[in-house]
PyMOL Python script that loads the backbone (N, CA, C, O; Angstrom):
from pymol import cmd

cmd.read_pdbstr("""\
ATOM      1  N   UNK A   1       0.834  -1.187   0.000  1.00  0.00           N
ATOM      2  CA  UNK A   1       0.000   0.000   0.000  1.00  0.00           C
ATOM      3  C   UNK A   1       0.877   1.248   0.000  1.00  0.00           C
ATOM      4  O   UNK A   1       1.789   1.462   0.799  1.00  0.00           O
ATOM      5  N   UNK A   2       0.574   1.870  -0.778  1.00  0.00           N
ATOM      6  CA  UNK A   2       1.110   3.760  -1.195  1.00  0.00           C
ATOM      7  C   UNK A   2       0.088   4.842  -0.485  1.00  0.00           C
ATOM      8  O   UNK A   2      -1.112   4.916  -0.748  1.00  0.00           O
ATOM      9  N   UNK A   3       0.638   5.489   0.258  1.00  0.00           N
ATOM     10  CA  UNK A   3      -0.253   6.711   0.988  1.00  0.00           C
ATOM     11  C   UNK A   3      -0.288   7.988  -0.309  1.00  0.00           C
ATOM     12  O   UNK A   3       0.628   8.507  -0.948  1.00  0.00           O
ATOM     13  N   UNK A   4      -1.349   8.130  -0.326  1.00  0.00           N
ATOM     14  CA  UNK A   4      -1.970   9.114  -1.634  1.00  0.00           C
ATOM     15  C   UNK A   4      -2.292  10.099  -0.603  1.00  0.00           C
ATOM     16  O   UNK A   4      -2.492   9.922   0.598  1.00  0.00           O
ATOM     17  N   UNK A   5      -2.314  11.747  -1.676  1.00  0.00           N
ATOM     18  CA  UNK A   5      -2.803  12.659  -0.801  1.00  0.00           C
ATOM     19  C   UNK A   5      -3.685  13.279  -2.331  1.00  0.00           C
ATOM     20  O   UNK A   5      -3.225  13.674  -3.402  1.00  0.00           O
ATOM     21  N   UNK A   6      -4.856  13.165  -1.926  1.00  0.00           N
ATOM     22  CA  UNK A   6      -5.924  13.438  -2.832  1.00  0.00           C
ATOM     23  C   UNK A   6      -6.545  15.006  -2.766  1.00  0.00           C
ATOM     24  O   UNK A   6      -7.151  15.051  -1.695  1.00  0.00           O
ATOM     25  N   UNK A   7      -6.614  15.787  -3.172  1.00  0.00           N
ATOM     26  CA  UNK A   7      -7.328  17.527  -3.317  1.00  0.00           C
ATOM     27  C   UNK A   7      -8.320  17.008  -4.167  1.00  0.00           C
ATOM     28  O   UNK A   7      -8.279  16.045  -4.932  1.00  0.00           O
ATOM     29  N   UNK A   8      -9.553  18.102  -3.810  1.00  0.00           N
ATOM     30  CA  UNK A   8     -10.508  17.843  -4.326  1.00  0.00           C
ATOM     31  C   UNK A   8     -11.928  19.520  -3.965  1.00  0.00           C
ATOM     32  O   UNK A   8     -12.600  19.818  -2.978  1.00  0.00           O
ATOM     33  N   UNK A   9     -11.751  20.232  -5.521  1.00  0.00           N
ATOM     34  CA  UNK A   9     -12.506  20.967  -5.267  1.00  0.00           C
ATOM     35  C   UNK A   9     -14.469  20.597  -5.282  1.00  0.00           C
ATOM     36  O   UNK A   9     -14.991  19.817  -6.078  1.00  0.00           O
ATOM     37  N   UNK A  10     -15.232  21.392  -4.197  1.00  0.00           N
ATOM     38  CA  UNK A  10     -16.433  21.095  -4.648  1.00  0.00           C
ATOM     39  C   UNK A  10     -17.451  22.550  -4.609  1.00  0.00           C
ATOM     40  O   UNK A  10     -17.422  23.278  -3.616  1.00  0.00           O
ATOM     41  N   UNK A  11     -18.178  22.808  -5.591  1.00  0.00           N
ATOM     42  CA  UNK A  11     -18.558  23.973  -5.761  1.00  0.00           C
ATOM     43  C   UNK A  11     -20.525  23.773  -6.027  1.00  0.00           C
ATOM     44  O   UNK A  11     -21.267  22.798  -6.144  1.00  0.00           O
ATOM     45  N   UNK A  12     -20.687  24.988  -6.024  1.00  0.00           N
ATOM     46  CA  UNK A  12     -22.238  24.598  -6.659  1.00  0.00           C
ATOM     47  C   UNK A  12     -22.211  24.703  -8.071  1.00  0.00           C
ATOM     48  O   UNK A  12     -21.386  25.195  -8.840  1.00  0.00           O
ATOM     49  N   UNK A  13     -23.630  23.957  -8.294  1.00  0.00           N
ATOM     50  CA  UNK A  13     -23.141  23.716  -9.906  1.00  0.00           C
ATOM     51  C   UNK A  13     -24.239  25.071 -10.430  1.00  0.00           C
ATOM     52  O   UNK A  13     -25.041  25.680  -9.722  1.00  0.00           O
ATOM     53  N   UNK A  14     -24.006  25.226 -11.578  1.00  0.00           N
ATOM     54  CA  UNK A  14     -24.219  26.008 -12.235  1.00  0.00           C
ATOM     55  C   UNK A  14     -25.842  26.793 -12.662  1.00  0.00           C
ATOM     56  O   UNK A  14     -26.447  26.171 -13.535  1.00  0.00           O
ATOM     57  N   UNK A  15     -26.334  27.666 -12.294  1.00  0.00           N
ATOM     58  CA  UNK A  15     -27.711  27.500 -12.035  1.00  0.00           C
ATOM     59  C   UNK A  15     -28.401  27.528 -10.745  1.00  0.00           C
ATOM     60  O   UNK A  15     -29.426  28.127 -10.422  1.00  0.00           O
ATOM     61  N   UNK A  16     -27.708  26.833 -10.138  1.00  0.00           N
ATOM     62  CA  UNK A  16     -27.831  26.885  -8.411  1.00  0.00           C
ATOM     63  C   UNK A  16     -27.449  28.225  -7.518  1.00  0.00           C
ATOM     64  O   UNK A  16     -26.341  28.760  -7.569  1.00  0.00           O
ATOM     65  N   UNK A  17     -28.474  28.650  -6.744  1.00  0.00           N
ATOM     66  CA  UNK A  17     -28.347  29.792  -6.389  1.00  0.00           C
ATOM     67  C   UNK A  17     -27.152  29.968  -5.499  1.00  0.00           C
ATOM     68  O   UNK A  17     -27.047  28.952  -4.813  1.00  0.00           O
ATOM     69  N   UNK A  18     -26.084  30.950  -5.189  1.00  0.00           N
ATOM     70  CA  UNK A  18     -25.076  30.353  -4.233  1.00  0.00           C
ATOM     71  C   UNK A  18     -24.904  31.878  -3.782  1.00  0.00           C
ATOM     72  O   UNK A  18     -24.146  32.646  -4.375  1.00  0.00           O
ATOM     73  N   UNK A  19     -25.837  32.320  -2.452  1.00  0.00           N
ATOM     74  CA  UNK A  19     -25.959  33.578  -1.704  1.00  0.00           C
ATOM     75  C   UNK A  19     -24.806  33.707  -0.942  1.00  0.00           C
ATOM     76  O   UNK A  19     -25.010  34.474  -0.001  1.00  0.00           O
ATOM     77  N   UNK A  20     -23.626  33.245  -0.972  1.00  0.00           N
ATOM     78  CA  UNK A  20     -22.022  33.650  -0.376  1.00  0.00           C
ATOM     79  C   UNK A  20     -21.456  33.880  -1.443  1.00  0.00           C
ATOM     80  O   UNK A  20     -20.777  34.865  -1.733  1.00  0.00           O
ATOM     81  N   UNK A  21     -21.738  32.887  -2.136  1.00  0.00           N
ATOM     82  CA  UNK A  21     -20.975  33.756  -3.486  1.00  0.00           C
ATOM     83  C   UNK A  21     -21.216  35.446  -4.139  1.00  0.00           C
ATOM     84  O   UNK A  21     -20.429  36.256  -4.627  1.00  0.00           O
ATOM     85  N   UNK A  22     -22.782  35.480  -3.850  1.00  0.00           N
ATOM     86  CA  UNK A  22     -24.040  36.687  -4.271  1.00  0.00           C
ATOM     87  C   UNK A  22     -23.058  37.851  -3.448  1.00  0.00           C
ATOM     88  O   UNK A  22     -22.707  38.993  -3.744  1.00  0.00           O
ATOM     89  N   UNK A  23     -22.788  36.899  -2.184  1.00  0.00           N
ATOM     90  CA  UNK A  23     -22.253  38.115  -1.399  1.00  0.00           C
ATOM     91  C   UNK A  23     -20.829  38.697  -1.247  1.00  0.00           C
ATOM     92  O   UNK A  23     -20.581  39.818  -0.803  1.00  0.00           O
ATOM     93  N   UNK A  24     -19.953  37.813  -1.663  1.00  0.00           N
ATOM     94  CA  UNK A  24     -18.715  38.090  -2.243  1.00  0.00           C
ATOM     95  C   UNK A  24     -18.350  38.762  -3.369  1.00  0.00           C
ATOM     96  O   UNK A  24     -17.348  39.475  -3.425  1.00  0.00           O
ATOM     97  N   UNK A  25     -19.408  38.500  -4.632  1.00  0.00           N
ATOM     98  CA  UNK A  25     -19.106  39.073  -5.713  1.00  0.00           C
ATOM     99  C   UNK A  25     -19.163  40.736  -5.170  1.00  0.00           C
ATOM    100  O   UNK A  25     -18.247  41.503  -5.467  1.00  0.00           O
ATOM    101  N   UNK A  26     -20.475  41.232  -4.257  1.00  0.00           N
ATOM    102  CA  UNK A  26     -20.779  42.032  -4.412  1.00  0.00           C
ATOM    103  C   UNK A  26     -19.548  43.626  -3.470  1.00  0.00           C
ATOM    104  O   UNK A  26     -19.197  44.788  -3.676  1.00  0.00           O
ATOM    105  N   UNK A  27     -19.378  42.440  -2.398  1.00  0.00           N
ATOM    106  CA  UNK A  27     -18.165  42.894  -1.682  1.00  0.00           C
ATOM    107  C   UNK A  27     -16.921  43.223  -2.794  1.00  0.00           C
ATOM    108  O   UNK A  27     -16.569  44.399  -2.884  1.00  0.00           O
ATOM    109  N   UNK A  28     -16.445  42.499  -3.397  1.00  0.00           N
ATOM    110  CA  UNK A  28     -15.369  43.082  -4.593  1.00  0.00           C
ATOM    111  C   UNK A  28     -15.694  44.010  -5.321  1.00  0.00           C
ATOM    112  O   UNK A  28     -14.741  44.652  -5.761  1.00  0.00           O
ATOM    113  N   UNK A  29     -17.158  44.491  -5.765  1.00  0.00           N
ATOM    114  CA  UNK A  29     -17.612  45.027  -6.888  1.00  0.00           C
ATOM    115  C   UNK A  29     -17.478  46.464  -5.732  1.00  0.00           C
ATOM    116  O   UNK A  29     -17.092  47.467  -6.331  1.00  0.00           O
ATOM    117  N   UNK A  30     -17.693  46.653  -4.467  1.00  0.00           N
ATOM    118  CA  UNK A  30     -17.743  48.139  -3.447  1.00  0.00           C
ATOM    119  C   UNK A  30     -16.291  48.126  -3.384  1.00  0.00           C
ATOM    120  O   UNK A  30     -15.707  49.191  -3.584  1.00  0.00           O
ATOM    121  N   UNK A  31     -15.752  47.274  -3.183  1.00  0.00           N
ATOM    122  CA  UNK A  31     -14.116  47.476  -3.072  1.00  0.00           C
ATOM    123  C   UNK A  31     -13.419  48.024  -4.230  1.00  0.00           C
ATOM    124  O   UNK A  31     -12.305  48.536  -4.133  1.00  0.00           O
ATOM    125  N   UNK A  32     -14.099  47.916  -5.388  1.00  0.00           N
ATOM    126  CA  UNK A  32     -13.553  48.488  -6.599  1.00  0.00           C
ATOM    127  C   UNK A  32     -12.901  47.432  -7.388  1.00  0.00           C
ATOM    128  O   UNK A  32     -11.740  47.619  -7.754  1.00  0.00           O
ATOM    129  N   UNK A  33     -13.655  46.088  -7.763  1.00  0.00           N
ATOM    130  CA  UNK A  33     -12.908  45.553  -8.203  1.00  0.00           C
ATOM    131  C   UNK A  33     -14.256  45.129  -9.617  1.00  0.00           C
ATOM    132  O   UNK A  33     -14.934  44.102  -9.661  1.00  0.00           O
ATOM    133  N   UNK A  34     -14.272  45.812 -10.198  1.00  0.00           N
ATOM    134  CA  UNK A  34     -15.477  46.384 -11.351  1.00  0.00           C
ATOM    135  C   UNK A  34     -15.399  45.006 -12.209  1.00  0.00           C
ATOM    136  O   UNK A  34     -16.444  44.435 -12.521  1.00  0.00           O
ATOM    137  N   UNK A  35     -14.235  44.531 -12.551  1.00  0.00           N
ATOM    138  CA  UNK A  35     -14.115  43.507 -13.369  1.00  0.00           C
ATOM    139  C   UNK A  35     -14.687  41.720 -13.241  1.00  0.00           C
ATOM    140  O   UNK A  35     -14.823  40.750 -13.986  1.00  0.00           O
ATOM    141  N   UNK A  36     -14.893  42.088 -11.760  1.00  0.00           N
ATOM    142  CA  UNK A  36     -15.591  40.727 -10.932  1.00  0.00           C
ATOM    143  C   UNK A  36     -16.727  40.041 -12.073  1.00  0.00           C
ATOM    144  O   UNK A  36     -17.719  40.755 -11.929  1.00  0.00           O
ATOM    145  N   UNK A  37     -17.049  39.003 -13.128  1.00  0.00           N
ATOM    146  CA  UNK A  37     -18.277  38.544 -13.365  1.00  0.00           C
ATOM    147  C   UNK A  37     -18.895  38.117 -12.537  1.00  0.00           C
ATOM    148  O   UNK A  37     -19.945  38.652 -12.181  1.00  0.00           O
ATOM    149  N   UNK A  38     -18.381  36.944 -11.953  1.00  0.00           N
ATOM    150  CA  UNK A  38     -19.050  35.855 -10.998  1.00  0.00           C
ATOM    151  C   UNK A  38     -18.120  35.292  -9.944  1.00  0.00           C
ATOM    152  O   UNK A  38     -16.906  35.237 -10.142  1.00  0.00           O
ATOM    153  N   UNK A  39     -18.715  34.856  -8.775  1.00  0.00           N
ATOM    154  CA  UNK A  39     -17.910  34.390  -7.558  1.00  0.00           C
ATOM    155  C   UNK A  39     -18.846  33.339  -7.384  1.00  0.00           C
ATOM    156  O   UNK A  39     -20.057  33.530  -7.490  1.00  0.00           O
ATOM    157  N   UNK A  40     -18.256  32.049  -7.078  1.00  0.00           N
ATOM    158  CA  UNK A  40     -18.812  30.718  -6.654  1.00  0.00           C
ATOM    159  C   UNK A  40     -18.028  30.463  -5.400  1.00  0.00           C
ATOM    160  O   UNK A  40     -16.835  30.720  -5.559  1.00  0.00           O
ATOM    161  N   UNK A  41     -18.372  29.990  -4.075  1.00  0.00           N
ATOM    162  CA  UNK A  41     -17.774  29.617  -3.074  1.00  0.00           C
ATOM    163  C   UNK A  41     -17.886  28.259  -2.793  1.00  0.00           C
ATOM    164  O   UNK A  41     -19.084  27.984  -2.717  1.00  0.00           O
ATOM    165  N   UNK A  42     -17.133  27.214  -2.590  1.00  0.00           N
ATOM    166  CA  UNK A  42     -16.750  26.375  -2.591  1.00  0.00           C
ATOM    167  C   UNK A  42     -16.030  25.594  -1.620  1.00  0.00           C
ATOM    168  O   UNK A  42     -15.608  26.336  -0.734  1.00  0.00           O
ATOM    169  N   UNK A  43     -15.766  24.550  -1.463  1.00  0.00           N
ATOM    170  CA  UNK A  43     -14.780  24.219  -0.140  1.00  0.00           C
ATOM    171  C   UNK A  43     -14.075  23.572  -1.615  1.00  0.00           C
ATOM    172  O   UNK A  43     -14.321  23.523  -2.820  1.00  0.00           O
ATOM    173  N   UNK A  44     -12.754  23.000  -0.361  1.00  0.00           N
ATOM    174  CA  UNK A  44     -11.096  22.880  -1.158  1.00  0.00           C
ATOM    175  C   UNK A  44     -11.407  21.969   0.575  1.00  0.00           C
ATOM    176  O   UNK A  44     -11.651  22.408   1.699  1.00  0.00           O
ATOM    177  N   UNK A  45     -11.166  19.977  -0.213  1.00  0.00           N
ATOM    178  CA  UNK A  45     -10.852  19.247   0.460  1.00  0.00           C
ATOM    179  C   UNK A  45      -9.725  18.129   0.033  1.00  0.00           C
ATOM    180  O   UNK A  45      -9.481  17.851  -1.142  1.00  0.00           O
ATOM    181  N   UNK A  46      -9.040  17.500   1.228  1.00  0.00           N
ATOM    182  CA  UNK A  46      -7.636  17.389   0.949  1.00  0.00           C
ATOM    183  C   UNK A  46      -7.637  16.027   1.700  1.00  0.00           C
ATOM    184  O   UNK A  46      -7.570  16.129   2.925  1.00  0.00           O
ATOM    185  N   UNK A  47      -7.707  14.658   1.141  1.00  0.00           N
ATOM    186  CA  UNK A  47      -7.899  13.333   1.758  1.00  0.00           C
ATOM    187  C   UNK A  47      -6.451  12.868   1.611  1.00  0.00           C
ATOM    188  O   UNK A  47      -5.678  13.114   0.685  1.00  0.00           O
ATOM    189  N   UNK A  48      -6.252  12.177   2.666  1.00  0.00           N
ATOM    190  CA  UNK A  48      -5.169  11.004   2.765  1.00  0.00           C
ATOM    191  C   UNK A  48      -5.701   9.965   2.524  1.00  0.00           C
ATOM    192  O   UNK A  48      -6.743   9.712   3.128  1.00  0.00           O
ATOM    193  N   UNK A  49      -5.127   8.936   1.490  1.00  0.00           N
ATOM    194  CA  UNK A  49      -5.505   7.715   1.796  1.00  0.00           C
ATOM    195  C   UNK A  49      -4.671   6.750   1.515  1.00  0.00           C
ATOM    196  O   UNK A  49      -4.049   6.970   0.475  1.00  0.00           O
ATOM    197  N   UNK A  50      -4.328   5.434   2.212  1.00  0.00           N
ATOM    198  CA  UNK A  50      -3.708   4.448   1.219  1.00  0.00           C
ATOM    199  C   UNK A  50      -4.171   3.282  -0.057  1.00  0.00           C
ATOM    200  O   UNK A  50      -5.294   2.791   0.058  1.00  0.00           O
ATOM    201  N   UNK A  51      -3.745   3.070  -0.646  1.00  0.00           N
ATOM    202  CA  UNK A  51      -4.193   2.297  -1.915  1.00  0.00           C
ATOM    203  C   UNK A  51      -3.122   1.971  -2.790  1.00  0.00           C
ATOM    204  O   UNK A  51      -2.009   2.488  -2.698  1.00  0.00           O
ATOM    205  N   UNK A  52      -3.467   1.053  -3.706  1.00  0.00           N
ATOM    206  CA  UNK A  52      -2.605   0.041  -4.042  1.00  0.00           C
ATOM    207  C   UNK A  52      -1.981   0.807  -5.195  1.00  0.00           C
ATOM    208  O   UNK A  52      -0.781   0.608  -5.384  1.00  0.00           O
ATOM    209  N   UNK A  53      -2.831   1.933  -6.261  1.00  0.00           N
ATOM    210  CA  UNK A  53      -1.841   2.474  -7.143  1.00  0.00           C
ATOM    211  C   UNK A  53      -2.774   3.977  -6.758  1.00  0.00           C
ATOM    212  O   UNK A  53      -3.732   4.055  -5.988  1.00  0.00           O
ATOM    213  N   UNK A  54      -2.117   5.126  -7.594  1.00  0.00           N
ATOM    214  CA  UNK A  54      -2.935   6.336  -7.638  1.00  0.00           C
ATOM    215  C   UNK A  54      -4.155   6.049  -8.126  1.00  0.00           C
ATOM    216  O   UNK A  54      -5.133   6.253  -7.406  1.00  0.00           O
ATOM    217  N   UNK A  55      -4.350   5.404  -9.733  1.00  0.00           N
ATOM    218  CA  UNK A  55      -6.057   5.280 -10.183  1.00  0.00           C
ATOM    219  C   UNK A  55      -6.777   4.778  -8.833  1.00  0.00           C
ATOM    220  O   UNK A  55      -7.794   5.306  -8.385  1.00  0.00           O
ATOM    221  N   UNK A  56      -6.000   3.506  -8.150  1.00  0.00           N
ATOM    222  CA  UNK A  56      -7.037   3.191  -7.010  1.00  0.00           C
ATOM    223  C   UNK A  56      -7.316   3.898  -6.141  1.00  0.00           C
ATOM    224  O   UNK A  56      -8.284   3.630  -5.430  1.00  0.00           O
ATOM    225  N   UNK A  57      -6.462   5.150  -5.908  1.00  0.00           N
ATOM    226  CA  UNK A  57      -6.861   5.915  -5.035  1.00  0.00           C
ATOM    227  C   UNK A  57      -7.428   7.099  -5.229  1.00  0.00           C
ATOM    228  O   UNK A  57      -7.835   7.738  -4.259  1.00  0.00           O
ATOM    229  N   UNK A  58      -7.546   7.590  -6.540  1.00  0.00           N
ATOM    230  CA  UNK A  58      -8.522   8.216  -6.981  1.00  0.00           C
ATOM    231  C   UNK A  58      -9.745   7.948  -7.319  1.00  0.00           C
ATOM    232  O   UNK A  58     -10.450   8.925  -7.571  1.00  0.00           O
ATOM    233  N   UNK A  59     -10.368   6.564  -7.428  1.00  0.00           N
ATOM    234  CA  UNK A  59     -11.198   6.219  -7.746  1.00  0.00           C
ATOM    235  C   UNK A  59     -12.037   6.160  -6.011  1.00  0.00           C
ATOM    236  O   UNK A  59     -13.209   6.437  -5.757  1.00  0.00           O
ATOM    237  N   UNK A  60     -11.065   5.753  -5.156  1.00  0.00           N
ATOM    238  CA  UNK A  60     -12.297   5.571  -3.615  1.00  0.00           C
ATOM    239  C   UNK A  60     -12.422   7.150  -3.490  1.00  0.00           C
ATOM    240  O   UNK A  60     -13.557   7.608  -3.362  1.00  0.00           O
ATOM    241  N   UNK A  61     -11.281   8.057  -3.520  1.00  0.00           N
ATOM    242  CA  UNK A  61     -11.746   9.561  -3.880  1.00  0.00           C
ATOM    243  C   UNK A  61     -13.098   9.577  -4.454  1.00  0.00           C
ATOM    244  O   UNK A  61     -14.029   9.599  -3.649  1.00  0.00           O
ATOM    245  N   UNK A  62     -13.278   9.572  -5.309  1.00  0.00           N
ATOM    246  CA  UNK A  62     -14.395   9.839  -6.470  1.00  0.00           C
ATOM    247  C   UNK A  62     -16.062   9.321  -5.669  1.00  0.00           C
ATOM    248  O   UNK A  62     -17.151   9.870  -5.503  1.00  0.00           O
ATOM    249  N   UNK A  63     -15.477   8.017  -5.351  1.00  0.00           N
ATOM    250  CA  UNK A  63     -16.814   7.295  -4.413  1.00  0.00           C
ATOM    251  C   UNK A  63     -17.093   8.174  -3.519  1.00  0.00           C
ATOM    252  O   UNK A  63     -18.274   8.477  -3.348  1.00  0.00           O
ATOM    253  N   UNK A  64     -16.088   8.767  -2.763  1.00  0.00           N
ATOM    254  CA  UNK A  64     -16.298   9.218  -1.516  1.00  0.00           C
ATOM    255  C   UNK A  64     -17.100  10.717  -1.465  1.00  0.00           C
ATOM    256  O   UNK A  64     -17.844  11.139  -0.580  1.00  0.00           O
ATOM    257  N   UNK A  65     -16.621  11.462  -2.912  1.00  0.00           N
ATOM    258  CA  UNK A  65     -17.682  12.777  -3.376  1.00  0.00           C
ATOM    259  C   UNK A  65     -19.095  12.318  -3.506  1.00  0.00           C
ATOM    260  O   UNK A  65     -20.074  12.936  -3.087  1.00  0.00           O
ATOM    261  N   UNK A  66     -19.103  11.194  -4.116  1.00  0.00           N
ATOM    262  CA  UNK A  66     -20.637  10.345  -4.965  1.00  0.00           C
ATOM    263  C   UNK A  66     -21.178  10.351  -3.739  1.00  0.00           C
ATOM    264  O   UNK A  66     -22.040  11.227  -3.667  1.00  0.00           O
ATOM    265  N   UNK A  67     -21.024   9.680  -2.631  1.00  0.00           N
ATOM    266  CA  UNK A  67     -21.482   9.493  -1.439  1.00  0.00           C
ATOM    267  C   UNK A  67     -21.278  10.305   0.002  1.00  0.00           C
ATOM    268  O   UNK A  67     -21.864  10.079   1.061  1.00  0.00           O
ATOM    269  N   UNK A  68     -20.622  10.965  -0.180  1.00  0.00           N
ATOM    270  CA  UNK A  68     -20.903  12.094   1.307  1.00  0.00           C
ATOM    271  C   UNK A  68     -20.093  13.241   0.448  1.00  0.00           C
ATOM    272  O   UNK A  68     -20.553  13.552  -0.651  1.00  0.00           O
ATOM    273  N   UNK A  69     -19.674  13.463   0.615  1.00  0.00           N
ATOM    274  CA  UNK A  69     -18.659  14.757   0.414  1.00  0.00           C
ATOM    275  C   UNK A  69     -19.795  15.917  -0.495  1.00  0.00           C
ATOM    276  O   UNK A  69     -20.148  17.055  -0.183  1.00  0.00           O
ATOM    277  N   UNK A  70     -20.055  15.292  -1.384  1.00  0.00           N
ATOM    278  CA  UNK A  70     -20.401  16.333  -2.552  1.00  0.00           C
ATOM    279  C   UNK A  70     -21.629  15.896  -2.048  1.00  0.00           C
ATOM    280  O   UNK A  70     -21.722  14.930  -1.291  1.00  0.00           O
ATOM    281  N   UNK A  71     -22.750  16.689  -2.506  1.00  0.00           N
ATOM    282  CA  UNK A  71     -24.495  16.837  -2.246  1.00  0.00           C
ATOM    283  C   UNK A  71     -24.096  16.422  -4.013  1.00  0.00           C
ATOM    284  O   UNK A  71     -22.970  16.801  -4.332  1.00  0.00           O
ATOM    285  N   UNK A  72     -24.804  15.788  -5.002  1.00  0.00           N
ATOM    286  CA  UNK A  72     -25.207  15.681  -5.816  1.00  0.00           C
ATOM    287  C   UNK A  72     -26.134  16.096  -6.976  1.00  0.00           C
ATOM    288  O   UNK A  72     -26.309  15.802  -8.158  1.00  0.00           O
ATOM    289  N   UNK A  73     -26.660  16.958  -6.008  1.00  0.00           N
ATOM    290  CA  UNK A  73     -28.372  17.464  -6.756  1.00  0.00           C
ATOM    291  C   UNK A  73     -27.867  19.141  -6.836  1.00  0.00           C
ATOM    292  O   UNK A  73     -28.198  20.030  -7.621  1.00  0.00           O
ATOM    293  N   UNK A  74     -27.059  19.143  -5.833  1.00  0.00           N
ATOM    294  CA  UNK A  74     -26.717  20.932  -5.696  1.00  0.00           C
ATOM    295  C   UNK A  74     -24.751  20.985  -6.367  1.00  0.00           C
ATOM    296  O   UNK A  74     -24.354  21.882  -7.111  1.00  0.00           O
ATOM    297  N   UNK A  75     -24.200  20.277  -6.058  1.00  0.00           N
ATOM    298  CA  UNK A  75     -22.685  20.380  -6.502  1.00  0.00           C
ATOM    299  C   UNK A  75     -22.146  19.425  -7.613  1.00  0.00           C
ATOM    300  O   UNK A  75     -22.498  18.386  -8.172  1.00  0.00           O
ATOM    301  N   UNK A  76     -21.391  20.070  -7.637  1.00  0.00           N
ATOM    302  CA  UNK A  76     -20.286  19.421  -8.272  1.00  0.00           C
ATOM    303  C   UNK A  76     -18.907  19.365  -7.843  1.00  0.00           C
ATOM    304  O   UNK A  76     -18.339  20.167  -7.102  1.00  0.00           O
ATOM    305  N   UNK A  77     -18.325  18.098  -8.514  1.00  0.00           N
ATOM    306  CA  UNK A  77     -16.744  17.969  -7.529  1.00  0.00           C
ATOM    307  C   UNK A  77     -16.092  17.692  -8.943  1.00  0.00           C
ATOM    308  O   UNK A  77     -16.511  17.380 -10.057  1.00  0.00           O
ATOM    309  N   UNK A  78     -14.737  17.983  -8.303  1.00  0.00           N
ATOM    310  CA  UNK A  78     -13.281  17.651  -9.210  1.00  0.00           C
ATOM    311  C   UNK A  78     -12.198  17.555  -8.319  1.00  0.00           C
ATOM    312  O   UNK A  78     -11.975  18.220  -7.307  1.00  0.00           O
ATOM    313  N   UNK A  79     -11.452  16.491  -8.910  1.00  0.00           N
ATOM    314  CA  UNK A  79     -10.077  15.921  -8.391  1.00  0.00           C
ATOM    315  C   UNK A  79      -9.065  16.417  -8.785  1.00  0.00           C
ATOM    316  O   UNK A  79      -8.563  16.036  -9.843  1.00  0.00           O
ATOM    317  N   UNK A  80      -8.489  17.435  -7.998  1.00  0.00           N
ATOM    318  CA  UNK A  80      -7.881  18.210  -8.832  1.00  0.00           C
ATOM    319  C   UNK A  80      -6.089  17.583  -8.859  1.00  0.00           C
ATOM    320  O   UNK A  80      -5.304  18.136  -9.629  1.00  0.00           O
ATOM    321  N   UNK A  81      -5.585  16.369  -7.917  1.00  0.00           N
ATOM    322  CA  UNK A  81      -5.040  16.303  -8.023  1.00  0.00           C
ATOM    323  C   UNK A  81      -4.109  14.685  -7.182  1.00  0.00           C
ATOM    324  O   UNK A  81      -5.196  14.414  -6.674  1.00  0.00           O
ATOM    325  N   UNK A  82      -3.728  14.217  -6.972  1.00  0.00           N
ATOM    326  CA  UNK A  82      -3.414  13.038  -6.363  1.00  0.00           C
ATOM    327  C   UNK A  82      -2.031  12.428  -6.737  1.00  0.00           C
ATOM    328  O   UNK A  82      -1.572  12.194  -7.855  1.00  0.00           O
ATOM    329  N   UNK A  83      -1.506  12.240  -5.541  1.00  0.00           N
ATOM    330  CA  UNK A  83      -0.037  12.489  -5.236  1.00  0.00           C
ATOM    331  C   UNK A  83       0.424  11.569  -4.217  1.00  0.00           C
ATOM    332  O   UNK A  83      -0.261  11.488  -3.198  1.00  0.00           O
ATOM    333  N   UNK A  84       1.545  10.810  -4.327  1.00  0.00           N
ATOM    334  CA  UNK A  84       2.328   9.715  -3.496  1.00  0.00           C
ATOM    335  C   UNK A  84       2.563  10.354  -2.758  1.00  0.00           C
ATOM    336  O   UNK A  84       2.796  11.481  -3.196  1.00  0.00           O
ATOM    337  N   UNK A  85       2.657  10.248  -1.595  1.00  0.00           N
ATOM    338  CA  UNK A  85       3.373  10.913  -0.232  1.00  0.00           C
ATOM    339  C   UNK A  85       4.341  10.153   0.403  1.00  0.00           C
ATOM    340  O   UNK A  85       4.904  10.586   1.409  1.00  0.00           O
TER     341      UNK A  85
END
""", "prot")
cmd.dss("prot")
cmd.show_as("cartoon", "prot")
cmd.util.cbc("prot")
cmd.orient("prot")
């Protein structure tokens, strides 16, 4: 077994109303930052795991969004990255 360190962004998906984001954009736009389109807020999560190669350990990653991590109906996730430690 290889200890993997898995990142993994999850955001709302697109269409979905996201009132921190509503409220961030709007905070940049008083601060003077005019160029702002859109702000989505998101968490940035970061798993350890062990497994036998990286695909295998990106793949219980992936399960683990399907089934708790990510809401499904409201988000979306991406793996942004997975790494031997």
């Amino acid at each position: 077994m290889t200890a993997f360190r898995v990142s993994v962004h999850i955001t709302p998906r697109r269409g979905i109303l996201d009132p921190q984001g509503k409220a961030v954009e709007g905070a940049l736009h008083s601060l003077g930052f005019a160029g702002v389109k859109e702000v989505h807020v998101g968490r940035y999560i970061v798993v350890e795991t062990d497994a036998e190669t990286q695909n295998a350990a990106e793949a219980e990653v992936k399960a683990m969004c399907e089934r708790l991590l990510a809401n499904p109906v409201i988000e979306d996730f991406e793996i942004e990255s997975v790494a031997a430690r």
